[in-house]
C-alpha positions in Angstrom: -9.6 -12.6 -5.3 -8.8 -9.4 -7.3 -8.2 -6.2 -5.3 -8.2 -2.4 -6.0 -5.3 -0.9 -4.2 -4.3 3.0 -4.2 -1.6 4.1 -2.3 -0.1 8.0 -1.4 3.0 8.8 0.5 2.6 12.4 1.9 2.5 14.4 -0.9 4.3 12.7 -3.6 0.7 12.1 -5.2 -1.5 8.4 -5.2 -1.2 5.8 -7.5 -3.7 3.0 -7.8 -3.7 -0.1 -10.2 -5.2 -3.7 -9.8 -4.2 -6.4 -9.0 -5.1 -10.7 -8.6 -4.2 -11.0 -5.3 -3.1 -8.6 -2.0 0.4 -10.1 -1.8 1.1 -8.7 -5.4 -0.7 -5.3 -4.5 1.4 -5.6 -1.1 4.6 -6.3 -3.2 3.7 -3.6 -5.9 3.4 -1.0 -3.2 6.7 -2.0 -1.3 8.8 -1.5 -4.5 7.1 1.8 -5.6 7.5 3.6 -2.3 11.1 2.0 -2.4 12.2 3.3 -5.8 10.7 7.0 -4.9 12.6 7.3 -1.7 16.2 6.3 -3.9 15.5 8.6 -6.6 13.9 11.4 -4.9 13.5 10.8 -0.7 14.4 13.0 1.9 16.3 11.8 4.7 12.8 11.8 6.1 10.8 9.7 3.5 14.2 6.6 3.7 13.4 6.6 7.5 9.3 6.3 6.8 10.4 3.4 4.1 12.8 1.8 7.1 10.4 2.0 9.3 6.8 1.3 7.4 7.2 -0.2 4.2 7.7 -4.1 5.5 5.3 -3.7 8.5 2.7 -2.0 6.0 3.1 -4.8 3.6 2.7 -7.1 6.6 -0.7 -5.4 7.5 -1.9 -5.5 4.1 -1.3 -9.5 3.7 -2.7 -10.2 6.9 -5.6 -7.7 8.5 -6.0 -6.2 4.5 -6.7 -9.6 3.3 -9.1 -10.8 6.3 -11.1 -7.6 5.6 -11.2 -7.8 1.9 -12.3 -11.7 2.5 -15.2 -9.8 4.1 -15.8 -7.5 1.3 -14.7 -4.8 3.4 -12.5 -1.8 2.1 -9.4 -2.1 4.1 -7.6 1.3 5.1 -3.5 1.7 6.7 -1.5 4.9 7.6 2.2 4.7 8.8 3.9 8.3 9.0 2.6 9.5 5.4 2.3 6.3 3.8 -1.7 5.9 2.9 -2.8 2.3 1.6 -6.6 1.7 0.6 -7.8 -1.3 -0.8 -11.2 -2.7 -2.6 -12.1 -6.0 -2.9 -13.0 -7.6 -6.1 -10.4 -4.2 -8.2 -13.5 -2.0 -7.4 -12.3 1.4 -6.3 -15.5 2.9 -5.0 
């Protein structure tokens, strides 16, 4: 199943792409918010990845994926970090 994912992280902007499954949106997401918070995090932002980016990922492959199978928009929020996906790479 192809999904639409965008995701913010306070105010560092959103980024969105698509992808063929929610474990490569899930994976995408994890190393984006991972890179920005080496190159440019605040002591801050490298607690919020410590703390959010596996269980976020986690939420995404599990609840994310059960919602999307429903063709449900799927929404998660973990200290700044904003996730939204689309089932089927619709962002609508």
């Amino acid at each position: 199943m192809g999904v639409r994912m965008s995701w913010a992280w306070e105010v560092d902007g959103m980024a969105g792409a698509d992808f063929a499954s929610v474990d490569d949106a899930a994976t995408a997401m994890a190393k984006s918010v991972e890179l920005a918070a080496s190159h440019f995090g605040t002591d801050r932002q490298r607690e919020v990845v410590r703390s959010c980016v596996i269980p976020m990922s986690d939420r995404m492959r599990t609840e994310g994926a059960h919602t999307l199978a429903e063709g449900h928009r799927w929404f998660g929020e973990c200290q700044g970090l904003y996730v939204r996906m689309n089932p089927g790479g619709r962002d609508s």
